[in-house]
C-alpha positions in Angstrom: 47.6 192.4 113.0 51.2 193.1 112.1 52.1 196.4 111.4 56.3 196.4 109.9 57.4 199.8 109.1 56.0 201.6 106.5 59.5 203.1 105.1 61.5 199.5 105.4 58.2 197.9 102.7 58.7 200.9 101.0 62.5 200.6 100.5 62.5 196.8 100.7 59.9 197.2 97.8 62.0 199.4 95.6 65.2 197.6 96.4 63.2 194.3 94.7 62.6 195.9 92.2 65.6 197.9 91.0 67.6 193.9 91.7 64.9 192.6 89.5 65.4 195.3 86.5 69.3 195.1 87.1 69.3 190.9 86.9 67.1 191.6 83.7 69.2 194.2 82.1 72.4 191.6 82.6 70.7 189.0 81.4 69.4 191.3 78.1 72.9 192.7 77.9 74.1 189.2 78.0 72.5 187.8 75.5 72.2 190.7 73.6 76.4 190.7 73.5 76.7 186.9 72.7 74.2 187.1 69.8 76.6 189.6 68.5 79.5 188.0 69.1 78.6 184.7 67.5 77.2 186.9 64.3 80.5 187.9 63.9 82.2 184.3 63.6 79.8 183.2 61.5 80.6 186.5 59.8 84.4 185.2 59.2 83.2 181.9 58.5 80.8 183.4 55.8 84.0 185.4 54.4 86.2 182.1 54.5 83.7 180.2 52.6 84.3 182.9 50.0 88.0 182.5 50.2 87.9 179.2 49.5 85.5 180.0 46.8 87.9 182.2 44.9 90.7 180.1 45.1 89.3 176.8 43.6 91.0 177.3 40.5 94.4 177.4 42.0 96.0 174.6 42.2 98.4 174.8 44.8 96.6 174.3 48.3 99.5 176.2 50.1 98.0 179.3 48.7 94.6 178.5 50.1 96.1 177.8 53.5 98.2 180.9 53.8 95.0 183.4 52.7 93.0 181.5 55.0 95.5 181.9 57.8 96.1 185.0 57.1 92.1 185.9 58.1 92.8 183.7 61.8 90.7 180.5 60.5 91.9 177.8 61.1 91.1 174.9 58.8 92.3 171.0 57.5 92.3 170.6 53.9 91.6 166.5 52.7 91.9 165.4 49.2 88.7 162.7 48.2 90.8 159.5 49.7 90.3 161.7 52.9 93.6 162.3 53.2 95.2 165.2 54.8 97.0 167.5 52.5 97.4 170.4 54.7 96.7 172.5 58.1 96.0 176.2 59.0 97.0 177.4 62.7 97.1 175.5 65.6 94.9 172.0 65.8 91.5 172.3 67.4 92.1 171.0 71.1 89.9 168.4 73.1 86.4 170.0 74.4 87.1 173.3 72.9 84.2 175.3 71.6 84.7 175.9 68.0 82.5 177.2 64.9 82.6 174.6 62.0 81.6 174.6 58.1 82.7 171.6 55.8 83.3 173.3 52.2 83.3 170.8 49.5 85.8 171.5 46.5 84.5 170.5 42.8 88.1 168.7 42.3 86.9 166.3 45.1 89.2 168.4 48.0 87.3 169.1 51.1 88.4 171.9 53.3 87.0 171.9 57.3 86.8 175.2 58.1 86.7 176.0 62.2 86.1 179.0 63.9 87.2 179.1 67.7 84.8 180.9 70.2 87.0 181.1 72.9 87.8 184.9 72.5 83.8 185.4 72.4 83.3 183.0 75.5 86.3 185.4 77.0 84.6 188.9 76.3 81.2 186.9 77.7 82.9 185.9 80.8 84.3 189.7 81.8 80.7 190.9 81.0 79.4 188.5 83.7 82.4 189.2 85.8 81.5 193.0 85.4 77.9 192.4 85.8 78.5 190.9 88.9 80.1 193.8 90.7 78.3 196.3 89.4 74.8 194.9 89.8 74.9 195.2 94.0 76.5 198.4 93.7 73.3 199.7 91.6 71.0 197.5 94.3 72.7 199.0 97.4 72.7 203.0 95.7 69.1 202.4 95.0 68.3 201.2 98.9 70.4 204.6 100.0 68.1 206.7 97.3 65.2 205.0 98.5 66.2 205.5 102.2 66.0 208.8 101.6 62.8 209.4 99.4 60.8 207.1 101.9 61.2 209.8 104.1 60.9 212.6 102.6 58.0 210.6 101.1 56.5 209.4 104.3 57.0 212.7 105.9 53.2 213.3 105.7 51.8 210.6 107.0 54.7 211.4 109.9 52.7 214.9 110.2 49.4 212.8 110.6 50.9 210.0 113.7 52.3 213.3 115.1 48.6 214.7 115.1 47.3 211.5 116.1 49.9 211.7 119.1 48.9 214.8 120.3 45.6 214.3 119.6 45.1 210.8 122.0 47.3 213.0 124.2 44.4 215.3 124.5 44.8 218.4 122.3 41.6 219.1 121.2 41.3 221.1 117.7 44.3 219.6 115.8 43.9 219.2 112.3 45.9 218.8 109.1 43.5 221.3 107.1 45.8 219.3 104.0 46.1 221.7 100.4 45.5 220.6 97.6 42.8 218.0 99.4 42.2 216.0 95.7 45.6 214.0 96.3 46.1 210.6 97.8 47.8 212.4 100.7 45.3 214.8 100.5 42.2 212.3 100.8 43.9 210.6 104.0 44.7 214.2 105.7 40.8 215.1 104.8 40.0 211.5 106.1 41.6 212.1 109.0 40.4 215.5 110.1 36.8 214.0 109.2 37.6 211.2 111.6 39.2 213.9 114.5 36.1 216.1 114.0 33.7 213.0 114.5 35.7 211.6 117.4 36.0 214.8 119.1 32.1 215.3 118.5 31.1 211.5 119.9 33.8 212.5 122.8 31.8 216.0 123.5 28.4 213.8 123.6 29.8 211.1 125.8 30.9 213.8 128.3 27.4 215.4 127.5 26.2 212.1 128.3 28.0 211.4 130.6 27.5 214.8 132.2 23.2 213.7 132.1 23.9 210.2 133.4 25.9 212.1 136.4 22.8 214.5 136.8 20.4 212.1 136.4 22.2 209.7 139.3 22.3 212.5 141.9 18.2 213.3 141.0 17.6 209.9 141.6 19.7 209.5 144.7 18.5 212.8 146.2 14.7 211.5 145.0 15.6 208.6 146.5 16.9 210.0 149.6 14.3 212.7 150.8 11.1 210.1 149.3 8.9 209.6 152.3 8.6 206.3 151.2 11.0 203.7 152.1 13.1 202.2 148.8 14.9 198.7 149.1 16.3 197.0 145.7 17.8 193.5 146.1 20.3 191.6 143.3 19.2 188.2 141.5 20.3 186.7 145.2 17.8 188.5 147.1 20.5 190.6 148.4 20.0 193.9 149.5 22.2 196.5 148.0 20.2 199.6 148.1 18.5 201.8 151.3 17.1 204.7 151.5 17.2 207.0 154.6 13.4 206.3 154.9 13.9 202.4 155.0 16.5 202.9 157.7 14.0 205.0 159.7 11.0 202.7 158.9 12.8 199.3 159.8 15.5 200.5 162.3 18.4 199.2 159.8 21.0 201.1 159.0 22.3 200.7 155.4 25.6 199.2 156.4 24.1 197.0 158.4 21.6 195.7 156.1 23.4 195.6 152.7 24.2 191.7 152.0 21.4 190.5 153.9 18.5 189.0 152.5 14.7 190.8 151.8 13.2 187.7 153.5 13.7 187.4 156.9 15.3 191.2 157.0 12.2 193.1 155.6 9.5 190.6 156.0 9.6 188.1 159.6 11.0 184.6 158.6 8.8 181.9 159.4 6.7 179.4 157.8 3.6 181.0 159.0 4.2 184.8 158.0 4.6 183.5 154.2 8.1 185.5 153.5 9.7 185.3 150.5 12.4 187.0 148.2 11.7 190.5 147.0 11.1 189.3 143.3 8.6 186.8 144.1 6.1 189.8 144.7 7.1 191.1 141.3 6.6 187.8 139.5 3.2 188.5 138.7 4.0 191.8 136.4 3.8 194.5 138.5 5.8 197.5 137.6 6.7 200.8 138.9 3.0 202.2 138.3 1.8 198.6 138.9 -0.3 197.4 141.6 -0.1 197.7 145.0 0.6 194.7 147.4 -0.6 194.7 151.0 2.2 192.4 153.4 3.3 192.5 156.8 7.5 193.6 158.0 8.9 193.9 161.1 11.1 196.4 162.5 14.6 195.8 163.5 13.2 195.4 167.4 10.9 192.7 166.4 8.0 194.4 166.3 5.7 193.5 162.9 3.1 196.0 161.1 1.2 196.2 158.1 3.1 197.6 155.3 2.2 198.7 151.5 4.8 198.0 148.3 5.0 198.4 145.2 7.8 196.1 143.0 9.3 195.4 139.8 11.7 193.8 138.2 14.8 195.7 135.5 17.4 193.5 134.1 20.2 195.0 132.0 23.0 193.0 130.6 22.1 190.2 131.9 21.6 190.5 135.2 17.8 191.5 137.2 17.1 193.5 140.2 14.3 193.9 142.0 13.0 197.1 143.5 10.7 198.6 145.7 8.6 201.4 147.6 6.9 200.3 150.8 5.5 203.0 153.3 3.6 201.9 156.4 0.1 201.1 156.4 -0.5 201.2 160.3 -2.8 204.3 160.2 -4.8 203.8 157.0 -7.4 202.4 159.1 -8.2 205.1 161.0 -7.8 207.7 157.8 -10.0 206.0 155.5 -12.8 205.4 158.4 -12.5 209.7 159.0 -12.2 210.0 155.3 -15.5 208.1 154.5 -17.1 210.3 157.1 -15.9 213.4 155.3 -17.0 212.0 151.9 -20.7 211.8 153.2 -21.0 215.0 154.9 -19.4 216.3 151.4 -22.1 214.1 149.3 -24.6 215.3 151.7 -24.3 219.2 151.5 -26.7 221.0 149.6 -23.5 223.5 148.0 -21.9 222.5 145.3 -18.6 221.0 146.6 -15.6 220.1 144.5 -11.6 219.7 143.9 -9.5 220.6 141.7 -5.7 220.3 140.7 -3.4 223.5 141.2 -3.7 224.1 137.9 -7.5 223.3 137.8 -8.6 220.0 136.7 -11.9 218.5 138.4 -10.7 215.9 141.4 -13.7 215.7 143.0 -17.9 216.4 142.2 -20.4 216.1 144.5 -24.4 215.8 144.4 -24.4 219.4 145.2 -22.5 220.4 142.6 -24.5 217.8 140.3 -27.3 219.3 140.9 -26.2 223.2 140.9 -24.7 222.9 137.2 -26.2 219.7 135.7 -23.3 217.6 134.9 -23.2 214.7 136.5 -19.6 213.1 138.3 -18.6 211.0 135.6 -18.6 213.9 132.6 -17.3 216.6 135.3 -14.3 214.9 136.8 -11.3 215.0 134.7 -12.1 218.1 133.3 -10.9 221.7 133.8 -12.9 223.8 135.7 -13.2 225.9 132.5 -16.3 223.8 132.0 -18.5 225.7 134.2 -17.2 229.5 133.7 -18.4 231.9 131.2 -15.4 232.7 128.3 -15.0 236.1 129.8 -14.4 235.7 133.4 -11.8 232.5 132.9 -8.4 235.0 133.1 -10.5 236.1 136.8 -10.7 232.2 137.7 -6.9 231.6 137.0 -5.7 234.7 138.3 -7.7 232.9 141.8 -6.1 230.0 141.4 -2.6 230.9 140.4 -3.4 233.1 144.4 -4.7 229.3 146.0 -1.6 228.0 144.5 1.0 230.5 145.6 -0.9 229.5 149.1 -2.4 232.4 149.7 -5.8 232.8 151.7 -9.1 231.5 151.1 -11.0 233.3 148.2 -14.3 234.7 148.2 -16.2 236.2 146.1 -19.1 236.4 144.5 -19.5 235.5 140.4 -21.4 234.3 137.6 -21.2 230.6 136.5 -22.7 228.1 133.4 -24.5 225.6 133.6 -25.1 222.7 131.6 -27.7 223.8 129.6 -26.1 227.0 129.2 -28.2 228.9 131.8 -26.3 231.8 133.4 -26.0 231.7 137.5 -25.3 234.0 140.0 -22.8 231.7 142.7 -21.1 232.7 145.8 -17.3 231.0 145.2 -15.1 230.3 148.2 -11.8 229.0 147.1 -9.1 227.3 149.9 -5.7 225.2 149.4 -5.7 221.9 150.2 -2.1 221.0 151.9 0.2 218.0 152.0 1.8 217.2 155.2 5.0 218.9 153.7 2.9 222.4 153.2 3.1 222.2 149.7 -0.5 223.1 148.0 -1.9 219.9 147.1 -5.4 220.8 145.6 -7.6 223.4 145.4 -11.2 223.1 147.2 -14.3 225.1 146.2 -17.6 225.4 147.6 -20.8 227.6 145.4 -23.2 228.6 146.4 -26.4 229.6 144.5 -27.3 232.8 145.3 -29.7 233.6 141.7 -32.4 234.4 144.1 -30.5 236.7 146.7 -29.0 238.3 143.6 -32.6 238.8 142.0 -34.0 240.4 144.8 -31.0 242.5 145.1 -31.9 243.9 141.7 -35.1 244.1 142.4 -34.6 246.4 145.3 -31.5 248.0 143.4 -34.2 248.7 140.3 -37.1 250.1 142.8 -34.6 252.2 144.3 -32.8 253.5 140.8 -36.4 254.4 139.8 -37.2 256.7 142.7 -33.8 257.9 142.2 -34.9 258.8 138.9 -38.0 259.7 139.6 -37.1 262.1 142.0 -34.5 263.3 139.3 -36.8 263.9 136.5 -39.0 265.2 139.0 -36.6 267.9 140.0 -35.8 268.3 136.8 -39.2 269.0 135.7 -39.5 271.8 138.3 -36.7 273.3 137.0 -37.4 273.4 133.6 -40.9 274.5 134.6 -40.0 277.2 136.3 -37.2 278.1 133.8 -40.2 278.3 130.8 -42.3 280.4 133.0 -39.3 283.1 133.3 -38.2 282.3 129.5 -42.1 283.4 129.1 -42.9 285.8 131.5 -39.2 287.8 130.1 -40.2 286.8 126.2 -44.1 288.1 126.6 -43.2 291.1 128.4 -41.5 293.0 125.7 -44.9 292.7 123.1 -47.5 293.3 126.4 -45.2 296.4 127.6 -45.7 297.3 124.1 -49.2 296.7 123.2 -50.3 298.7 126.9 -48.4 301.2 125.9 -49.9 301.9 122.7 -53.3 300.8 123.8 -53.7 303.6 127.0 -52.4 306.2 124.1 -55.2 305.3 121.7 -57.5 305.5 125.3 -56.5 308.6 126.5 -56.2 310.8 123.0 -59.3 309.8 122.2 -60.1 311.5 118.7 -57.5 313.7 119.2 -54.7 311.5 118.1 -53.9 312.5 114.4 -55.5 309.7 111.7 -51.7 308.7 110.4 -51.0 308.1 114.4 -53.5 306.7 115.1 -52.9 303.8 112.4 -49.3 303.5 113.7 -50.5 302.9 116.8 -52.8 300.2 115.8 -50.5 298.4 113.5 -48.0 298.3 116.2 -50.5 297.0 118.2 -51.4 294.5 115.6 -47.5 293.7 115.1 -47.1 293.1 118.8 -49.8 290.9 119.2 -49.2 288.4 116.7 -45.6 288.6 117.7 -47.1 288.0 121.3 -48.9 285.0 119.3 -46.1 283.4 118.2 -44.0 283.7 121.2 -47.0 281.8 122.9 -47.4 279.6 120.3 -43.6 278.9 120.2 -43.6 278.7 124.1 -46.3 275.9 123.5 -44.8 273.7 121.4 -41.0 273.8 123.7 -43.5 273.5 126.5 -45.0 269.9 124.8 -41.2 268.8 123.8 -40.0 269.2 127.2 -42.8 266.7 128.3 -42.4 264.6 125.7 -43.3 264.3 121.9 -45.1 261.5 120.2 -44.2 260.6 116.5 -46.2 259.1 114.4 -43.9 257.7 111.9 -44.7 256.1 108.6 -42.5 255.8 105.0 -42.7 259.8 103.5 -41.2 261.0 100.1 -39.2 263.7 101.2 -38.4 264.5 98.6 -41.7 265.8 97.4 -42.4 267.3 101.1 -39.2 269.8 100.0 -40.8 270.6 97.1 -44.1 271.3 98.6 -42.1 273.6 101.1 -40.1 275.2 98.0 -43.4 276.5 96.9 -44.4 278.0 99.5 -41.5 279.9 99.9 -41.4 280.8 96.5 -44.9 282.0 96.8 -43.3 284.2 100.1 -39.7 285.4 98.3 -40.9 285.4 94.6 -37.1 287.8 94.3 -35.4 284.2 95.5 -34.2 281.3 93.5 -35.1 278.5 95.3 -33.8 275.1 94.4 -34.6 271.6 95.6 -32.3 268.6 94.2 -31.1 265.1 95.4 -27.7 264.2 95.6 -25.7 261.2 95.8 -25.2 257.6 93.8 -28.2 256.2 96.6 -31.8 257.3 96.0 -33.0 258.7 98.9 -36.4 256.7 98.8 -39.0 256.6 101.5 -37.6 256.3 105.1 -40.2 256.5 108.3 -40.2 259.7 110.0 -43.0 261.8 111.0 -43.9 264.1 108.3 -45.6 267.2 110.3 -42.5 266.8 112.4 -40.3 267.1 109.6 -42.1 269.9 107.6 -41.7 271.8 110.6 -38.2 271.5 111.1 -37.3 272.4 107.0 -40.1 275.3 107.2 -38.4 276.3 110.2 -34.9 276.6 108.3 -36.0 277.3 105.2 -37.9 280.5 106.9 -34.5 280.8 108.7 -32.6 281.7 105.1 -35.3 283.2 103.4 -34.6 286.2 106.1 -30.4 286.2 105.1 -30.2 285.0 102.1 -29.5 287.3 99.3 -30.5 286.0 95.7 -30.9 282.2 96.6 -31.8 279.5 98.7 -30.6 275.6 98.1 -32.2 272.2 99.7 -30.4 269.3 99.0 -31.1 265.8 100.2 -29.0 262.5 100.1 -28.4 259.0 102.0 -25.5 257.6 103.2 -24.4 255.0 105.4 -28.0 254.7 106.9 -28.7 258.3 107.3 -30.8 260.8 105.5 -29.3 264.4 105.1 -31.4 267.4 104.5 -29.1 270.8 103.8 -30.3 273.9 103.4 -27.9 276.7 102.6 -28.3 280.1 101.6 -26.0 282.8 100.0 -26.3 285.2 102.8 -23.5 286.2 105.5 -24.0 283.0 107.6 -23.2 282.4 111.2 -19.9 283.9 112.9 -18.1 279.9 113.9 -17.8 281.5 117.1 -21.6 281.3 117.9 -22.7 278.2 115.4 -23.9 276.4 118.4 -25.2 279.1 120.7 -28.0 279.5 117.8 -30.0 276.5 119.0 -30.3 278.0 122.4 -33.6 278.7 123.2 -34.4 283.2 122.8 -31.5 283.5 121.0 -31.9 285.5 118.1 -28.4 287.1 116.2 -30.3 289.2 113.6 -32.0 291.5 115.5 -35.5 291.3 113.5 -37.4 290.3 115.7 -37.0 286.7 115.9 -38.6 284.6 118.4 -35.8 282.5 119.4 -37.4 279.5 119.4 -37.3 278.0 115.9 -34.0 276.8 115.4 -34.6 275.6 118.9 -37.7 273.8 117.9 -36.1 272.2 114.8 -33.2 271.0 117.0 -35.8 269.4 119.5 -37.6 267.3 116.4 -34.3 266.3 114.6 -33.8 264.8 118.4 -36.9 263.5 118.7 -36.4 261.5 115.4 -32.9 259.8 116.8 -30.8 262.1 114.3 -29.8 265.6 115.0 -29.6 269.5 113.5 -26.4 270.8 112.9 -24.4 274.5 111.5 -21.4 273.9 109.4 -19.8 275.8 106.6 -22.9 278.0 105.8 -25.6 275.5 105.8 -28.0 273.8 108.2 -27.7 269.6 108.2 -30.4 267.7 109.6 -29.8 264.0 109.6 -32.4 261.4 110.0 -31.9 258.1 111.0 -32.7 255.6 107.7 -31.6 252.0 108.0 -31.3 249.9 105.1 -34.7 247.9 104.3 -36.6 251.0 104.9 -36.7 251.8 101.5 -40.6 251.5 100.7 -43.9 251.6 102.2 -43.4 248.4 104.3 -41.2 250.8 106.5 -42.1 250.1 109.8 -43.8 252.6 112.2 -43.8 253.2 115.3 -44.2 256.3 117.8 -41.1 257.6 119.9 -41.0 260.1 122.7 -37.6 262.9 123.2 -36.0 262.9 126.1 
């Protein structure tokens, strides 16, 4: 397109118009002036009219002539033969533009009045003449003004081809950034920053892409160059114009040699019998870079021919098509495939379970073995990961083994537990190896298992036989000692009340009746004293004694609420000076839970016994259940237990109070709230015994059932 300069439109433009205006004005001033002036004559005519007018009733025409020459009119007066009586100024000449009115007298005189326009014409005339000069002076000071304006007007968009120079010049960031951006001016300085900021972004993403393409060439070439199979691509000719290091070791070519030359008769042996034909004639029938493989025979550069493998295809792009290929050599296939069937029998044939996987774990390969070891036969097993056969909880184990195989460390052994199909559970020796490519690299990841269940059972068996003696011979040593520490907790218990009882018994002996009545009382009732203290001891001793071997509850569903009660009573009936509450706390009822009732009286008559000997003005039971326990506290208002010694209480012949305890009750009590599953407790003054009470056993359907301590 034509592009004239911007500034000479501009000024050409204004020029036009300011020569337009001006011709326009003239012409306006023009006739504007000669209007005027030919208002005027017709003015004086109007005024001679009048004249004449006012002098009809003279008679002399001389006067009307002088008055009427006098006002510059000239003028013929005619009497009404047509005659001329008389003239006023100078005759009106040939072609001379005149103003004329005929006035008619009454008398029958006619008087031709004329007007000459020839000093209107005259005026008319300068105007033109001063028209004419001045009009190109206005023309030519209004292309100077707009000379200048364009400039200053087009200064601007100087600004923006300046920008658009340096910018194609390759400054990068230039922009016009124009204020205010709502003007004309503005809008194109906005336009074009927009149009800078998108050219410099589709300039960034060609380099980008161009940078990719670049990147994307040399993977290719470098693909192409270390591939182990040999790449050729011919044009639509059959030319070859592509050959990789592999073709030229293959075929014996050298790519300067064999670029130009044809694929048939290069590649494959000309000759009507070896059926060669261009490259794209084996990708005629569709195959594509994952298509089928074909089987032909090439030669080498020496002559010699061998069986060959390819795959082809065919690109086009702007109009043009190449053909490309891999081919590798098929010479040892034979062989490989005859070993390979081989070890694909001896695999199928094994009685292990035998498969492959990929480095990262999905099932190649399944054999009967492995069929028959886990249940799922090839066709649901191969494609799979080998999650499919390992428990949830030892799969970070698995691919911490095969991130090892894949590193390419060692073979893996070890021995594991794996699922099978019906979800049984198996015990499996696992040896785990790398399977290499002819590079090194780690390939796939064999595995053979082995069932070894019924080694492992056996092994537990023994394990189990020989954990038992273990803990037979354990218990059994334990038994000894605890046997032999009851008899010396007896013999040192019993000893005190026998000493004591001897004692008194050889004085009563040898005084005879010479022992004074009141003495002899004393020493009976410390006999007495001593031998149901001696009573208890034994009868305490007895009942540690059956708890050590073991004590059978009979449980069953027991109010214990009214069991405390029962057991208030009969401390009331023993402390009648005591206040001695029973109460059940707590928003859940505490309701029938199984425990053994003898069991249990024992262990609050035990306590309860316990603060009837400290307490000072009362004793409190209070029961409650929570969260599946059921709490009996008994508390008394006496001195309690130092919190230094809270726990050495439950030791058995330990007695802080110095009355004459046995020792063994809190003892006992401990041993039953055991016995039960729950336990017996000191804390903050009071004793707790907790019972086990799940929810549901609420009632009389409680189950029972009979439990032994250990």
């Amino acid at each position: 397109m034509r592009t004239p300069s911007l500034g000479r439109r501009l000024v050409l433009a204004g020029v036009t118009v300011v020569a337009v205006l001006a011709v326009a004005l003239d012409v306006l001033l023009f006739v504007a002036l000669r209007s005027n002036l030919y208002a005027g004559l017709e003015d004086e005519l109007d005024l001679a009219e009048r004249i004449v007018a006012s002098e009809v009733s003279r008679p002399a025409v001389t006067d009307l002539t002088e008055r009427l020459d006098e006002r510059g009119v000239r003028a013929t007066v005619h009497d009404s033969g047509g005659r001329l009586l008389d003239t006023v100024g100078d005759p009106v000449g040939a072609g001379e533009a005149v103003l004329r009115r005929m006035v008619a007298l009454p008398d029958g005189t006619t008087v031709d009045l004329v007007v000459s326009r020839q000093s209107a014409d005259g005026t008319l005339r300068g105007l033109l003449a001063l028209e004419a000069v001045v009009t190109p002076l206005v023309v030519a000071l209004a292309f100077v003004l707009l000379r200048l304006i364009s400039e200053y007007a087009l200064e601007p968009l100087d600004r923006i081809t300046e920008a658009a120079r340096r910018t194609a010049g390759g400054t990068r960031g230039e922009r016009l950034r124009p204020e205010p951006a709502d003007t004309r001016l503005g809008q194109m300085a906005s336009a074009y920053d927009s149009m800078l900021d998108a050219l410099e972004q589709a300039v960034d993403d060609a380099e980008a892409a161009k940078a990719e393409s670049d990147r994307l060439l040399e993977r290719n070439r470098r693909i192409l160059a270390t591939a182990r199979e040999a790449f050729v691509a011919v044009d639509e000719e059959d030319r070859i114009f592509d050959w990789n290091d592999q073709a030229q070791r293959m075929f014996g070519w050298a790519p300067e040699e064999v670029m130009g030359r044809p694929f048939a008769g290069t590649v494959t042996p000309a000759g009507p019998d070896t059926g060669a034909q261009p490259l794209a004639g084996f990708a005629d029938e569709g195959a594509d870079a994952t298509g089928r493989v074909t089987s032909l025979v090439v030669r080498h550069r020496d002559g010699r021919r061998f069986p060959a493998r390819m795959i082809a295809w065919t690109t086009g792009h702007r109009g043009t098509t190449t053909t490309s290929a891999f081919l590798w050599d098929a010479t040892g296939e034979a062989s490989a495939q005859e070993a390979t069937a081989r070890l694909a029998a001896l695999v199928e044939s094994a009685d292990e379970a035998m498969l492959s996987t990929t480095p990262d774990g999905t099932i190649l390969t399944w054999n009967a073995g492995a069929e028959a070891m886990y249940g799922y036969p090839a066709e649901e097993a191969v494609g799979r990961h080998v999650d499919l056969i390992v428990p949830p909880e030892l799969r970070p184990a698995l691919h911490r083994s095969l991130d090892a195989v894949r590193r390419g460390e060692p073979v893996q052994r070890g021995v594991t537990t794996r699922r099978c199909r019906n979800g049984e559970l198996i015990d499996v020796a696992v040896t785990m190896s790398p399977v290499r490519d002819p590079d090194g690299s780690v390939a796939a990841v064999s595995s053979i298992d082995r069932d070894i269940t019924e080694e492992r059972w056996v092994a537990r068996q023994l394990d189990d036989t020989l954990a038992a003696l273990e803990q037979a011979a354990r218990e059994a040593r334990a038994s000894e000692a605890t046997t032999r520490r009851f008899l010396d907790d007896a013999a040192h218990q019993l000893r005190a009340p026998i000493t004591n009882i001897q004692a008194s018994a050889e004085v009563l002996a040898r005084s005879g009746d010479k022992l004074a009545e009141d003495d002899r009382e004393a020493m009976l009732g410390a006999v007495v004293r001593e031998t149901a203290r001696a009573g208890r001891l034994v009868a305490g001793l007895l009942r540690i004694a059956r708890l050590d071997q073991g004590l059978a509850l009979s449980k069953a569903p027991c109010d214990l609420v009214a069991l405390c009660e029962v057991l208030a009573d009969n401390l009331r009936n023993r402390a009648p000076t005591l206040k001695i509450t029973v109460a059940a706390d707590g928003d859940e009822p505490v309701g029938r839970p199984a425990v053994d009732a003898h069991a249990v009286s024992e262990i609050v008559s035990n306590l309860a016994d316990n603060a009837r000997r400290h307490a000072v003005s009362a004793v409190d039971l209070r029961l409650r259940r929570s969260d599946g326990w059921v709490e009996i506290e008994v508390a008394d208002d006496g001195p309690g237990v130092p919190p230094a010694e809270s726990s050495a209480i439950f030791e058995r012949f330990v007695s802080l109070d110095g009355r004459g305890g046995s020792g063994l009750g809190l003892a006992i009590a401990r041993e039953l709230a055991l016995a039960h599953g729950g336990d017996l407790a000191y804390d903050h003054g009071a004793f707790l015994v907790r019972l086990p009470a799940p929810r549901g056993t609420n009632g009389p359907d409680d189950l029972q059932g009979t439990f032994r301590s250990g």
